[in-house]
ZADO-1210 file (C-alpha; in nm, 4 decimals, padded with zeros to 6 digits):
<atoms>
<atom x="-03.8903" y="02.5964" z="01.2846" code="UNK" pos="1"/>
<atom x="-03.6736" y="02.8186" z="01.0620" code="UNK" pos="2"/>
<atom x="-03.8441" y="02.9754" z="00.7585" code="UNK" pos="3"/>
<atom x="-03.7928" y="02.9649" z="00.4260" code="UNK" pos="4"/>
<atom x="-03.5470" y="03.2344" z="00.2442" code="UNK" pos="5"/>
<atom x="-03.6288" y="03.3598" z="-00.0871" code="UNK" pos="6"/>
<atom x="-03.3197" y="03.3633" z="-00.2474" code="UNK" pos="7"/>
<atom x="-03.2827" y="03.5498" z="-00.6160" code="UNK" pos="8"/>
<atom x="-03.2597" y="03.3263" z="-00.9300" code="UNK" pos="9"/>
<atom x="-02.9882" y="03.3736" z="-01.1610" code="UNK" pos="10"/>
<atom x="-03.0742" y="03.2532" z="-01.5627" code="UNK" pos="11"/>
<atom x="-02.7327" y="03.2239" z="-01.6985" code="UNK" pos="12"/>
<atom x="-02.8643" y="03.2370" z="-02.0426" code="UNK" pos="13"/>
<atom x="-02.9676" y="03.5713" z="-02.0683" code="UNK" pos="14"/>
<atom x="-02.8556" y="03.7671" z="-02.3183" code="UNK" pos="15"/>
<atom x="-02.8033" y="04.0709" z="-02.1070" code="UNK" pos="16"/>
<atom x="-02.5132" y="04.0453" z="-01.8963" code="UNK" pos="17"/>
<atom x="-02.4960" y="04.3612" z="-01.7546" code="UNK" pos="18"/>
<atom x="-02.8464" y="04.3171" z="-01.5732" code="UNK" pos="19"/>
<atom x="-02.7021" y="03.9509" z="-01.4778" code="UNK" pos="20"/>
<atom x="-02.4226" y="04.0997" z="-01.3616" code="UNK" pos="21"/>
<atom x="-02.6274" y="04.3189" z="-01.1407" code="UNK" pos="22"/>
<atom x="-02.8554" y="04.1001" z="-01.0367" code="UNK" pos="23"/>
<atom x="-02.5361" y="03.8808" z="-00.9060" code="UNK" pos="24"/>
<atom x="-02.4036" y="04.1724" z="-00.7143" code="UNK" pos="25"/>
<atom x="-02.7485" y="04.2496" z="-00.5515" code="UNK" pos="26"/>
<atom x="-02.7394" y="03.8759" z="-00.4631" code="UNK" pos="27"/>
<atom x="-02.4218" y="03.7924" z="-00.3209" code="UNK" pos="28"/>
<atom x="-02.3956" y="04.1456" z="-00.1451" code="UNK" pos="29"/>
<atom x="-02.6919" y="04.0499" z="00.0580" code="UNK" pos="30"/>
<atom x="-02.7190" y="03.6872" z="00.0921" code="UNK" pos="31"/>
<atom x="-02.3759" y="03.4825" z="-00.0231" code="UNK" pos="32"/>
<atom x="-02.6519" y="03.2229" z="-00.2173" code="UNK" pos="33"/>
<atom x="-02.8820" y="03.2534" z="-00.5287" code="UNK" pos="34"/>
<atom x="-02.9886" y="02.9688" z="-00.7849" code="UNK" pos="35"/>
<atom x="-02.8826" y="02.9713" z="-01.0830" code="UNK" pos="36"/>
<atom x="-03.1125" y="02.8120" z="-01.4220" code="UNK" pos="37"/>
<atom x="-03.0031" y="02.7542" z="-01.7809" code="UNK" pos="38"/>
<atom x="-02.7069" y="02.7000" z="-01.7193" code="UNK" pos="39"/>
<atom x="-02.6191" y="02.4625" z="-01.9745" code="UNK" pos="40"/>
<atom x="-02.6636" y="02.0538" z="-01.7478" code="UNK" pos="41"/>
<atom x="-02.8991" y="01.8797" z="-01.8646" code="UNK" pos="42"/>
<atom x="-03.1580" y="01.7156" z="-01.5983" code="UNK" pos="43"/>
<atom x="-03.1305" y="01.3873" z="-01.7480" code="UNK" pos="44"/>
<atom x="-02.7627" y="01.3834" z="-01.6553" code="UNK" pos="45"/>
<atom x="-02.8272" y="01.5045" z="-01.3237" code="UNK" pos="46"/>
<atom x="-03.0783" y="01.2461" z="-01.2927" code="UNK" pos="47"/>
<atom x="-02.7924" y="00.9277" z="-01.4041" code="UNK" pos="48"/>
<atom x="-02.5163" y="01.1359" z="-01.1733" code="UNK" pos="49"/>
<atom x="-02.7609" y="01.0820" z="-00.8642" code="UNK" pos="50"/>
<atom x="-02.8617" y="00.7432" z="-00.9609" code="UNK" pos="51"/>
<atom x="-02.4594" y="00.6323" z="-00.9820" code="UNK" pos="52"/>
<atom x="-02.4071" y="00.8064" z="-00.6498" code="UNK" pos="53"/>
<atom x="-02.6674" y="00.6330" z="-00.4667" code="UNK" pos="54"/>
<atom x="-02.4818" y="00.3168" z="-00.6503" code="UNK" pos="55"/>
<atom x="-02.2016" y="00.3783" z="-00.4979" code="UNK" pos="56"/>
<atom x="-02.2684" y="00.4665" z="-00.1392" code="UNK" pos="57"/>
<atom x="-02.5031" y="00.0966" z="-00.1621" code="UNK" pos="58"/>
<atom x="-02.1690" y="-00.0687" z="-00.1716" code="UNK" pos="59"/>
<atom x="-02.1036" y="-00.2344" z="00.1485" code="UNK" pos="60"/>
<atom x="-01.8525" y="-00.0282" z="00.3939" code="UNK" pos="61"/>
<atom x="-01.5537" y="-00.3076" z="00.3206" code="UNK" pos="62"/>
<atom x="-01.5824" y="-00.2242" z="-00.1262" code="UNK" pos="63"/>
<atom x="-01.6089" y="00.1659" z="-00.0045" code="UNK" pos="64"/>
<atom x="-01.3150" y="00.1918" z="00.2493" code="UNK" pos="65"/>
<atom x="-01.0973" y="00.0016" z="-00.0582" code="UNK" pos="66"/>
<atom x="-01.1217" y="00.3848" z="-00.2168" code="UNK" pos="67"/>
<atom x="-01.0419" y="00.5458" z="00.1257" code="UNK" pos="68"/>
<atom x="-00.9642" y="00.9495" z="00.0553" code="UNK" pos="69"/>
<atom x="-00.6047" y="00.9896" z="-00.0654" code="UNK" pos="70"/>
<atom x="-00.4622" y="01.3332" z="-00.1588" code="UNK" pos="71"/>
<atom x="-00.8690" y="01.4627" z="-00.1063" code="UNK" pos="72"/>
<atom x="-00.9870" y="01.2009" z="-00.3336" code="UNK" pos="73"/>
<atom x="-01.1851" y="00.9437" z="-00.2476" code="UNK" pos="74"/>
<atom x="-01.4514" y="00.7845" z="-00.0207" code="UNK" pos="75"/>
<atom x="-01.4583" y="00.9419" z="00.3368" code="UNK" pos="76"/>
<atom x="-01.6731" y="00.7939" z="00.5917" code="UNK" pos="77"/>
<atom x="-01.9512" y="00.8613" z="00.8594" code="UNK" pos="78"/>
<atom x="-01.7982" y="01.0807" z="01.1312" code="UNK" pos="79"/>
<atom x="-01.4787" y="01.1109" z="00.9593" code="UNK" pos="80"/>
<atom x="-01.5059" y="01.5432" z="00.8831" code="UNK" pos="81"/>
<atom x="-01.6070" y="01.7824" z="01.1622" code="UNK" pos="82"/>
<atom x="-01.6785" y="02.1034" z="00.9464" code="UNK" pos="83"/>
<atom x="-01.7313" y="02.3037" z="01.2829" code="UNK" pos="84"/>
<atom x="-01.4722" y="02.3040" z="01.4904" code="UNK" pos="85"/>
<atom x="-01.5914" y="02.4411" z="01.7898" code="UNK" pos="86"/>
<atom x="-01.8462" y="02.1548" z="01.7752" code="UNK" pos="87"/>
<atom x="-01.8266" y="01.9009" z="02.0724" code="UNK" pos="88"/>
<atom x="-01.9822" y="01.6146" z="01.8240" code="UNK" pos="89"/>
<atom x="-01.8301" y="01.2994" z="01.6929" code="UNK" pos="90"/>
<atom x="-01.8237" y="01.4632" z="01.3402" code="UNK" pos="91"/>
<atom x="-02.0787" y="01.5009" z="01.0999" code="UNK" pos="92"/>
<atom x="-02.2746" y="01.2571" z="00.9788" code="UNK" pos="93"/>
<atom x="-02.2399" y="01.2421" z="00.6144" code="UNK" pos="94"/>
<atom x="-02.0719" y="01.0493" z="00.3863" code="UNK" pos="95"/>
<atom x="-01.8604" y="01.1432" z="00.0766" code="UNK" pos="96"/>
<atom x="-01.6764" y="01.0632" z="-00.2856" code="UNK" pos="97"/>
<atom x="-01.4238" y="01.2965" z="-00.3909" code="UNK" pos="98"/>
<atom x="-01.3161" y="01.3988" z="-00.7376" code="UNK" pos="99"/>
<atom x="-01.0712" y="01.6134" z="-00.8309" code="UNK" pos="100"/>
<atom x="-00.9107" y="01.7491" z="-01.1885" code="UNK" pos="101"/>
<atom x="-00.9730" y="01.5410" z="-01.4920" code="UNK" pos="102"/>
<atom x="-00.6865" y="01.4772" z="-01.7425" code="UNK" pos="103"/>
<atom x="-00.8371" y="01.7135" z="-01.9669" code="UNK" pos="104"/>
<atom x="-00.7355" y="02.0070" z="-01.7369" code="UNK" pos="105"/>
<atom x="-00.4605" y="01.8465" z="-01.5572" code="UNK" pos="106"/>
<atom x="-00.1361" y="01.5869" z="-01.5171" code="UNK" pos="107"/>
<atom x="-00.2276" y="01.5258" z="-01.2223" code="UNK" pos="108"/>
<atom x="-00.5787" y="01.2980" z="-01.2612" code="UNK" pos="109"/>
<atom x="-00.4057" y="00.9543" z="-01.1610" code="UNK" pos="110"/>
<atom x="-00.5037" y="01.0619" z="-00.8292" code="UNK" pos="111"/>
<atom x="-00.8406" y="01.0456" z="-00.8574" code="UNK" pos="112"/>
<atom x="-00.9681" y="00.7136" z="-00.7301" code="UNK" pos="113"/>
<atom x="-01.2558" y="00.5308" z="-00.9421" code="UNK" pos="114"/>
<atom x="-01.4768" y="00.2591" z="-00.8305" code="UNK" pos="115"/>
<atom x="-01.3944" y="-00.0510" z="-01.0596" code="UNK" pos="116"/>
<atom x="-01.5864" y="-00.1299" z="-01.3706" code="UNK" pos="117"/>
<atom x="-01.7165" y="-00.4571" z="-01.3316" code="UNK" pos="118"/>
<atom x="-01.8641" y="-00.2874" z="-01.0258" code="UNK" pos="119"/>
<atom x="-02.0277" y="00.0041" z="-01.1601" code="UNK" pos="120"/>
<atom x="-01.9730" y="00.0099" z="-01.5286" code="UNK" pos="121"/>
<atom x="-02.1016" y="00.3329" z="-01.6185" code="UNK" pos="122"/>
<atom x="-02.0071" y="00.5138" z="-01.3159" code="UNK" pos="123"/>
<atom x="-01.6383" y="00.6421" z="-01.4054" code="UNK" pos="124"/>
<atom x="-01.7514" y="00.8319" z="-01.7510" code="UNK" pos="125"/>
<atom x="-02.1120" y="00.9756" z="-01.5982" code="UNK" pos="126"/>
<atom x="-01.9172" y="01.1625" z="-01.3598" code="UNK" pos="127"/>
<atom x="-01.6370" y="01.2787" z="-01.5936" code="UNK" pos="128"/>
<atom x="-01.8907" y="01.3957" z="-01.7812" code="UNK" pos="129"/>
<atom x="-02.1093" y="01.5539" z="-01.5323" code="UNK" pos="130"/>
<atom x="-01.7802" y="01.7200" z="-01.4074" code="UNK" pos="131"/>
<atom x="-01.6794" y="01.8908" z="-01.7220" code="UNK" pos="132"/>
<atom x="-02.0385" y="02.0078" z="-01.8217" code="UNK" pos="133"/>
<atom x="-02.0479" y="02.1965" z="-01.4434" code="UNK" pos="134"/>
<atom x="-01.6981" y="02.2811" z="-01.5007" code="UNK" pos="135"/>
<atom x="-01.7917" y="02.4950" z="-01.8000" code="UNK" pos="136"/>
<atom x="-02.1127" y="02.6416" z="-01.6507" code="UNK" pos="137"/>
<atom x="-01.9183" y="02.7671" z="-01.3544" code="UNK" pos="138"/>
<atom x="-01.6789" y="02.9551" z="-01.5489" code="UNK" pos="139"/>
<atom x="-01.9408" y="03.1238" z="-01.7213" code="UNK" pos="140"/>
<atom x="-02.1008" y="03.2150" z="-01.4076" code="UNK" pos="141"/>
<atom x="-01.7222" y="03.3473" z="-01.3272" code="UNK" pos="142"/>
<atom x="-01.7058" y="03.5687" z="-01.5902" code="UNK" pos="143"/>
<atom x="-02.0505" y="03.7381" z="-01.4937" code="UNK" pos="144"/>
<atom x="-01.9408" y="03.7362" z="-01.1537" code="UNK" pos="145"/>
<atom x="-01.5715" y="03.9541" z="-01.2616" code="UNK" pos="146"/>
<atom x="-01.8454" y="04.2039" z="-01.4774" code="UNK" pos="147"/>
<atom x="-02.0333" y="04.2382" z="-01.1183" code="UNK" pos="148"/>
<atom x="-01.7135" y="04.2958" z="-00.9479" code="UNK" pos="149"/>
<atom x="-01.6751" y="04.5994" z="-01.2416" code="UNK" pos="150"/>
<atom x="-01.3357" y="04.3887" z="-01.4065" code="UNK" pos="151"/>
<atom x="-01.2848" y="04.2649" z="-01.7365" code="UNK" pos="152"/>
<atom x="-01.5161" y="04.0003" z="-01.8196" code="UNK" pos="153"/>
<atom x="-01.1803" y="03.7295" z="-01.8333" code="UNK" pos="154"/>
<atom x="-00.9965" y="03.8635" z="-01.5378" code="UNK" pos="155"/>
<atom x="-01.0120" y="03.5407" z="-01.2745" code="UNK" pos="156"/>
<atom x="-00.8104" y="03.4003" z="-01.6711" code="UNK" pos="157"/>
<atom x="-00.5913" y="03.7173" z="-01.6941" code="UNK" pos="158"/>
<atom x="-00.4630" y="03.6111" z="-01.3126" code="UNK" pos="159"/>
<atom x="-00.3787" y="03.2672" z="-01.3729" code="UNK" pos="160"/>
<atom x="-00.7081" y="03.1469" z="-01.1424" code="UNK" pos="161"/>
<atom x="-00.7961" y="02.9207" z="-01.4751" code="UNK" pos="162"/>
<atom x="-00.4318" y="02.7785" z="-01.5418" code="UNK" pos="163"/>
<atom x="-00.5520" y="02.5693" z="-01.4612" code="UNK" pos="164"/>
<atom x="-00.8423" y="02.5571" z="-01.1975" code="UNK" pos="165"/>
<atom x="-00.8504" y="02.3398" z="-00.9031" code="UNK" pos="166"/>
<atom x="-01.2235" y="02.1874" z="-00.9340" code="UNK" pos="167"/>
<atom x="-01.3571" y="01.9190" z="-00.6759" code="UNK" pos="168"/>
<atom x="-01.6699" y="01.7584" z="-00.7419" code="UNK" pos="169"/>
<atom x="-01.8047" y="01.5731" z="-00.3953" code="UNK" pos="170"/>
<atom x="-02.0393" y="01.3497" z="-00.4141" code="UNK" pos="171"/>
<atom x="-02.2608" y="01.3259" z="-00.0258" code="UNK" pos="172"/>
<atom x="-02.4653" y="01.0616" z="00.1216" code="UNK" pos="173"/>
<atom x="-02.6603" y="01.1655" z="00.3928" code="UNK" pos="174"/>
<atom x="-02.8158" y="00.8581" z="00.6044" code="UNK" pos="175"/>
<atom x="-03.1968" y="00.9399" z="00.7161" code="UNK" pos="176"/>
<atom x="-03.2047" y="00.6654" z="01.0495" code="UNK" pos="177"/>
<atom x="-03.0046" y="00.9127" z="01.2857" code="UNK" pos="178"/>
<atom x="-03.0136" y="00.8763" z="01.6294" code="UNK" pos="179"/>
<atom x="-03.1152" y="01.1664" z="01.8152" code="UNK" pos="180"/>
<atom x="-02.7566" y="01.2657" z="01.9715" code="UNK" pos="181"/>
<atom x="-02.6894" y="01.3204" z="01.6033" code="UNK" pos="182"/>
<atom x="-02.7359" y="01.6838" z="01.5171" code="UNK" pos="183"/>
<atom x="-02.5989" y="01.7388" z="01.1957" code="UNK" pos="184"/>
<atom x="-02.5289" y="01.6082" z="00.8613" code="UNK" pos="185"/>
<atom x="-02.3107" y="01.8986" z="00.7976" code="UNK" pos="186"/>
<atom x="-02.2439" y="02.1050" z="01.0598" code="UNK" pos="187"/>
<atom x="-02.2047" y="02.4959" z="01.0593" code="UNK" pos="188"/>
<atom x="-01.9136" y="02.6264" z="00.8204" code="UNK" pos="189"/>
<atom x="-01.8869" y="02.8475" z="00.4900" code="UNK" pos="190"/>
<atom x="-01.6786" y="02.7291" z="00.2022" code="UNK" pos="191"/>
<atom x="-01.3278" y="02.7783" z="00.1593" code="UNK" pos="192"/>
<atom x="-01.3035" y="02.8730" z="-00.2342" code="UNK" pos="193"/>
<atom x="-01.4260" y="03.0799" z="-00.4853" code="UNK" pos="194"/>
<atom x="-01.8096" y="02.9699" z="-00.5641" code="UNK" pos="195"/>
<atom x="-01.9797" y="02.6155" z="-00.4947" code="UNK" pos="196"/>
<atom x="-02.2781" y="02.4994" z="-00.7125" code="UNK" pos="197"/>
<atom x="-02.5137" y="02.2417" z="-00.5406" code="UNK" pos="198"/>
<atom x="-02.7550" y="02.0022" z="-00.7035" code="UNK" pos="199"/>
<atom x="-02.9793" y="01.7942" z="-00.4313" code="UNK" pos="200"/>
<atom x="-03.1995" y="01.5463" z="-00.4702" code="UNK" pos="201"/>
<atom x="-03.5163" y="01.7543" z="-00.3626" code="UNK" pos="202"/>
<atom x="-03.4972" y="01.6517" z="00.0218" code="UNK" pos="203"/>
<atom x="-03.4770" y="01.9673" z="00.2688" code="UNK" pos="204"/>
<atom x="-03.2361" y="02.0062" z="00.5195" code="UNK" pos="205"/>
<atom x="-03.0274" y="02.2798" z="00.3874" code="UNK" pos="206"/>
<atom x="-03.0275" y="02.5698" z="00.5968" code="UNK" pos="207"/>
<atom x="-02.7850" y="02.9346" z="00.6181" code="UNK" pos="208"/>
<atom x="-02.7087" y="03.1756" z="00.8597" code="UNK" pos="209"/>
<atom x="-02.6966" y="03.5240" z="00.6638" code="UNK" pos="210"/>
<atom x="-02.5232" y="03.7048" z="00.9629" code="UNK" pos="211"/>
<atom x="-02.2416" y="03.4551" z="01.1106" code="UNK" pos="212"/>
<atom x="-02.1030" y="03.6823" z="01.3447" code="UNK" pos="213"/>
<atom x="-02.4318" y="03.7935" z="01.5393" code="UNK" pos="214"/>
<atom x="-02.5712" y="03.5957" z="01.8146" code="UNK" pos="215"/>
<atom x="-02.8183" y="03.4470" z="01.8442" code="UNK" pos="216"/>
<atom x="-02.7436" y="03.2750" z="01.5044" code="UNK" pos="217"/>
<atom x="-03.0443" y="03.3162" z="01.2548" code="UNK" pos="218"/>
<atom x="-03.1304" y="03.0268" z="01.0490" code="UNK" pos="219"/>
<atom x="-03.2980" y="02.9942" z="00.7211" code="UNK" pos="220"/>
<atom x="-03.4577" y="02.7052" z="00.5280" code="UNK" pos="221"/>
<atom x="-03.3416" y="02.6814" z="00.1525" code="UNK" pos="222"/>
<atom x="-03.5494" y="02.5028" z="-00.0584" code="UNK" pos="223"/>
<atom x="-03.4550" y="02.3664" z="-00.4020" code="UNK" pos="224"/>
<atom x="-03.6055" y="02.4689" z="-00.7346" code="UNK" pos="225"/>
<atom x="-03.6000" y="02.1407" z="-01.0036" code="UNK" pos="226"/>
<atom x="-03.2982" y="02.1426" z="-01.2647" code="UNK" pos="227"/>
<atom x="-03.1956" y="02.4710" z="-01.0489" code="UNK" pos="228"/>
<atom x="-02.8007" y="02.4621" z="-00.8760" code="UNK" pos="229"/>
<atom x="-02.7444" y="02.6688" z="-00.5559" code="UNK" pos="230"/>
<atom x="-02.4771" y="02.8905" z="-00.5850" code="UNK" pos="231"/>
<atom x="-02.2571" y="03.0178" z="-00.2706" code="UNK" pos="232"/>
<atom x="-01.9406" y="03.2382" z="-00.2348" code="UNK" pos="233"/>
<atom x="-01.6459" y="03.0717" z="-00.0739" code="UNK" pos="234"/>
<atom x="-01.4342" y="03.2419" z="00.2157" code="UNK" pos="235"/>
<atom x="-01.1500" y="03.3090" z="-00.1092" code="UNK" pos="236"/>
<atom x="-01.4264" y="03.5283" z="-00.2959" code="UNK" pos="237"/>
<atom x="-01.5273" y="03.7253" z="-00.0008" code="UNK" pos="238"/>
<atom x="-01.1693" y="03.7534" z="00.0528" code="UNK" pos="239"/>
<atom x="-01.0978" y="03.8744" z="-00.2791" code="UNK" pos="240"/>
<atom x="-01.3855" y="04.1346" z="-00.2685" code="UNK" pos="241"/>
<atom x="-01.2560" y="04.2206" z="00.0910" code="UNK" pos="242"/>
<atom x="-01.5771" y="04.1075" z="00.2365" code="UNK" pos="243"/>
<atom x="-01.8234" y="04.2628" z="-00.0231" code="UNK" pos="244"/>
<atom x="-01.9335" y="03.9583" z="-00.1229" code="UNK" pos="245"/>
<atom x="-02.0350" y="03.7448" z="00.1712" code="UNK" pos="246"/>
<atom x="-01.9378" y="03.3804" z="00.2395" code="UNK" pos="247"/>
<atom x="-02.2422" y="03.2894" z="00.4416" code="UNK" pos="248"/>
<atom x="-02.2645" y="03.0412" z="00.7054" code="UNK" pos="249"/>
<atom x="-02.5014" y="02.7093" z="00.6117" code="UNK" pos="250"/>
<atom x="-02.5482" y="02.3623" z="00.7371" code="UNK" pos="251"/>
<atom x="-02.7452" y="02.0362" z="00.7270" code="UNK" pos="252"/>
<atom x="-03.0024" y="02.0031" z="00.9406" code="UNK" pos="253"/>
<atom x="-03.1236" y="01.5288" z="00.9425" code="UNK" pos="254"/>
<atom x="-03.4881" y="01.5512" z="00.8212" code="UNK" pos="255"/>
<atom x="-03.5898" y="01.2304" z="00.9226" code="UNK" pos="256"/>
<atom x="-03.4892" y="01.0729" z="00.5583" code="UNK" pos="257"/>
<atom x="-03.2219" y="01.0347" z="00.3530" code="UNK" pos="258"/>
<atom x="-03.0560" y="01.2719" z="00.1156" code="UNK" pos="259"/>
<atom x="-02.8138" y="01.3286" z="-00.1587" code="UNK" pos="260"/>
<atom x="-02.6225" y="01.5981" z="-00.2881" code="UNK" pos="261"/>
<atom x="-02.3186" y="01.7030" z="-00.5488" code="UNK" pos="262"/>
<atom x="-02.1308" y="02.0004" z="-00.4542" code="UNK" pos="263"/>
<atom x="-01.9227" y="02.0890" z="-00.6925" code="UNK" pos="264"/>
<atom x="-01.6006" y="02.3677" z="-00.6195" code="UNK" pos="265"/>
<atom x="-01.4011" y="02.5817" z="-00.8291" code="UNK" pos="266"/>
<atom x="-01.1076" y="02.6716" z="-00.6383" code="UNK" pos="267"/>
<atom x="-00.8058" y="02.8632" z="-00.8260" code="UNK" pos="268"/>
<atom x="-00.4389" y="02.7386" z="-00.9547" code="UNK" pos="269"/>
<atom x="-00.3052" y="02.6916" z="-00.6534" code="UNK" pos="270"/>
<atom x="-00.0256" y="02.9497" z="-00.7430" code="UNK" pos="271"/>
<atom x="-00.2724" y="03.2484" z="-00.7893" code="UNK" pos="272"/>
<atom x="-00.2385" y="03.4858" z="-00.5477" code="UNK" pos="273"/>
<atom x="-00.5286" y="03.6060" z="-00.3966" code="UNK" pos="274"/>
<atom x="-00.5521" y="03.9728" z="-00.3465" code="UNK" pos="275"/>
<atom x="-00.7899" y="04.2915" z="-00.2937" code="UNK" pos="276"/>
<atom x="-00.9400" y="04.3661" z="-00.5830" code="UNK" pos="277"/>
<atom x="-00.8983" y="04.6818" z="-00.6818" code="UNK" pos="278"/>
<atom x="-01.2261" y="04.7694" z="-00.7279" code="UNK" pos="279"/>
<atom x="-01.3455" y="04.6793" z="-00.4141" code="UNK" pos="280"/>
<atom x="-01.1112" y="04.9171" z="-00.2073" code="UNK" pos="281"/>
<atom x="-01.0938" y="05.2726" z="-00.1491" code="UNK" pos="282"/>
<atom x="-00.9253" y="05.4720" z="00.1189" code="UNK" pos="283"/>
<atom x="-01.2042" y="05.4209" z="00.3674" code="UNK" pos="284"/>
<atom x="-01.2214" y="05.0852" z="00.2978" code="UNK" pos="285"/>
<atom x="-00.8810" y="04.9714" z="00.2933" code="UNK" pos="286"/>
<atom x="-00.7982" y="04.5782" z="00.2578" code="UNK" pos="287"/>
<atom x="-00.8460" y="04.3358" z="00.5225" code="UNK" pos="288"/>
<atom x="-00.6534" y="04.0575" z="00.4328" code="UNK" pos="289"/>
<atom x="-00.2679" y="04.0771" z="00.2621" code="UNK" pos="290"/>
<atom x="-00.1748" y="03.8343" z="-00.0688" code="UNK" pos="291"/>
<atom x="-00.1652" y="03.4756" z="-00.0270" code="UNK" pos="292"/>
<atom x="-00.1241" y="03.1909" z="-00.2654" code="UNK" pos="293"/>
<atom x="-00.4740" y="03.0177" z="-00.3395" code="UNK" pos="294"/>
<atom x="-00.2891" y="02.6260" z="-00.2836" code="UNK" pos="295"/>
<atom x="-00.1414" y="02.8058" z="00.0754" code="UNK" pos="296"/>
<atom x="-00.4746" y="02.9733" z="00.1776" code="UNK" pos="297"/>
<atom x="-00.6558" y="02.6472" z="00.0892" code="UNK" pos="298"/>
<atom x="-00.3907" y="02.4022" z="00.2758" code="UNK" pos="299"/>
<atom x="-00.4423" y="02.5562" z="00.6393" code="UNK" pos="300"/>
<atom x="-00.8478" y="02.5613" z="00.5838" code="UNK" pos="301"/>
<atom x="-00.8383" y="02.1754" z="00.5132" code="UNK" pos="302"/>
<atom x="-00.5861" y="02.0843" z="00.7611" code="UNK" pos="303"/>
<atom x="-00.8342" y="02.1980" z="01.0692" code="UNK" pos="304"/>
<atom x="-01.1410" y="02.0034" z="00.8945" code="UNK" pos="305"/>
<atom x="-01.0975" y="01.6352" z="00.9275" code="UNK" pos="306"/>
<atom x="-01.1793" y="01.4913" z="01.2904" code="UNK" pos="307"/>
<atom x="-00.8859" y="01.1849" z="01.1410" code="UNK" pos="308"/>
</atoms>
């Protein structure tokens, strides 16, 4: 049984930034994960976002499949993503609703697909909502993260990472009757962006790996704290940092029930180019990794994900 990690907790409101700012450092220099509080959503919203989720993913399969993911938007179902690739199983067994930019940031929001309204009435503008409230508490948390990184408070703005963003909100379903050939609900991967912040519904399964490359692989439990998000750096952000900060390892490990989660991911324009920071290289610790376009770097990741 793996045990539980203690993992640092972030309050977003505090008034001094600089010890935030260190504390965020300290946190993703060691682990890749904190929680973050205060930050601004409001557990009664969280509460109606989970309720509307479990609405949807009660439809029957024939309603869902009618919003089948287009341009990563969209319903995808049981089996359909394999997040470990070296994995021999059928895919992981999860399902999921994607949601991508919003017309407020974006011309390109007809491509978000929306369950219709004499379905679930209130389910389009709980979402958009929920979206733009995490939207602005994760570029908040940005801007701490850029003062521990020692830049200017606005620099992920100053390079165009915000002009605008590329935010996915994903809604996940997963089913608690799994047979027992059925190891994962997600299996073993880090993220591909910058930062991911998680709200579950309470129900365990979460679990990370804080060294990926040793063997054998470690695993911790992480639990969640009420009205609390779970942070994690995505493989961009350690790439940025040139592997200070680390994009750790997790997965979903079926508990026996069922469980729901949001993820929600702020990835860059797709036209920033993602770089060494400067202050995060030196001679003896020259970069790893050349430029490359956010929208390019993100392309490849996704293309080796879905098992269809």
């Amino acid at each position: 049984m793996a045990k539980a990690l203690q993992l640092p907790i972030i309050d977003l409101s505090s008034p001094d930034r600089i010890s935030t700012a260190n504390s965020i450092r300290q946190a993703c220099v060691e682990y890749g994960f904190f929680y973050l509080i205060n930050h601004g959503v409001e557990e009664e919203l969280l509460e109606r976002v989970f309720d509307e989720s479990k609405n949807l993913f009660s439809l029957s399969l024939e309603e869902k499949v009618k919003l089948a993911r287009k341009e990563h938007r969209g319903y995808t179902p049981l089996y359909a993503e394999n997040l470990d690739p070296s994995s021999s199983s059928k895919g992981d067994s999860k399902e999921s609703f994607y949601i991508g930019p919003l017309e407020s940031i974006t011309t390109h929001s007809n491509l978000n697909q929306w369950p219709p309204e004499e379905v679930l009435p209130c389910w389009r503008s709980t979402m958009e909502t929920y979206y733009e409230k995490v939207l602005t508490a994760g570029k908040r948390l940005i801007s701490v993260i850029a003062l521990a990184l020692n830049l200017d408070e606005d620099f992920f703005e100053k390079v165009g990472a915000f002009n605008p963003p590329m935010p996915f909100l994903r809604l996940l379903h997963y089913p608690g009757d799994l047979s027992d050939e059925e190891i994962y609900g997600a299996s073993a991967h880090s993220d591909y962006g910058m930062i991911t912040l998680l709200a579950t519904d309470g129900v365990g399964g979460l679990q990370v790996c804080r060294e990926k490359f040793k063997q054998p692989q470690v695993w911790e439990d992480v639990h969640q704290i009420n009205g609390a998000f779970i942070v994690n750096i995505g493989d961009m952000m350690e790439r940025w940092t040139n592997c200070l900060f680390r994009s750790t390892l997790h997965r979903v490990m079926p508990t026996g029930q069922e469980r729901y989660s949001m993820a929600f991911f702020i990835d860059p324009n797709p036209e920033c180019v993602v770089e060494c920071l400067k202050s995060c290289c030196s001679e003896s610790s020259p970069p790893r990794f050349p430029p490359i376009c956010s929208g390019d770097y993100l392309k490849e990741r996704l293309r080796v994900t879905y098992a269809s």
